[in-house]
LOVO-511607 format. One record per residue (C-alpha): residue number from 1; x, y, z. Coordinates in pm, whole numbers, plus 50000, padded with zeros to 5 digits. Each point is the difference from the previous one (the first is absolute). Layout:
REM residues N
- NUM, X, Y, Z .
...
This chain:
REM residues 50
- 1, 11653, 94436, 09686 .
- 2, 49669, 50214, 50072 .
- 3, 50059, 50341, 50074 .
- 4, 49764, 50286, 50166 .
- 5, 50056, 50377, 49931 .
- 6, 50024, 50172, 50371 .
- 7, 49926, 50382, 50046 .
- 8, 50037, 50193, 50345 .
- 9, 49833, 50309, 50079 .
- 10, 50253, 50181, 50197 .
- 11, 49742, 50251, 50078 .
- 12, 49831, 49715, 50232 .
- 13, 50092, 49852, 50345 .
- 14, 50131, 49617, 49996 .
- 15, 49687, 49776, 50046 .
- 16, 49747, 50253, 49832 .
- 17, 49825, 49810, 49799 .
- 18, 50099, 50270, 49714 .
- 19, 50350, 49959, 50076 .
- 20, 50094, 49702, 49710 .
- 21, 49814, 49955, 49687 .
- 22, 50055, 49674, 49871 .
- 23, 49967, 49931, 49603 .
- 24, 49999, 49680, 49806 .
- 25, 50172, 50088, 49670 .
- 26, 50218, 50325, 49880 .
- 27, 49730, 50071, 49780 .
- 28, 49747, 50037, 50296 .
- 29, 50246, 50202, 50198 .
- 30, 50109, 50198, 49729 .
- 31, 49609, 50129, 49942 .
- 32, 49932, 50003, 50382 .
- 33, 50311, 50256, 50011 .
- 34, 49895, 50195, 49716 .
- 35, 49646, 50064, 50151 .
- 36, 50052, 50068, 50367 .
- 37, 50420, 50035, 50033 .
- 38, 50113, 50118, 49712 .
- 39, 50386, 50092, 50166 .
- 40, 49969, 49683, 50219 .
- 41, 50192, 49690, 49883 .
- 42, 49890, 49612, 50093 .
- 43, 50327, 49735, 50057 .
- 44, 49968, 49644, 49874 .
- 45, 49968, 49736, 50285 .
- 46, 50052, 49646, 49959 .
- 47, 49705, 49796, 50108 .
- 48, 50082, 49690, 50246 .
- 49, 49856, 49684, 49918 .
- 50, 49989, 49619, 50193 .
């Protein structure tokens, strides 16, 4: 199963394009984080597939 590594700025309004970041691999979100969130935390999301 493919998974995708969601993070929500809770500081933005639903629909702002700023709102959700959405990373490919933990390592990606894990070094986005570090760099611009550093307290934030990203939540593994299953990726749907046909």
């Amino acid at each position: 199963m493919k998974t995708v590594w969601i993070y929500a700025d809770t500081n933005k309004l639903v629909g702002d394009k700023d709102h959700l970041k959405v990373l490919s691999t933990i390592e990606a979100a894990e070094a986005w984080l570090e760099e611009n969130q550093p307290e934030g935390v990203a939540f593994e999301y299953p990726v749907i597939e046909s």
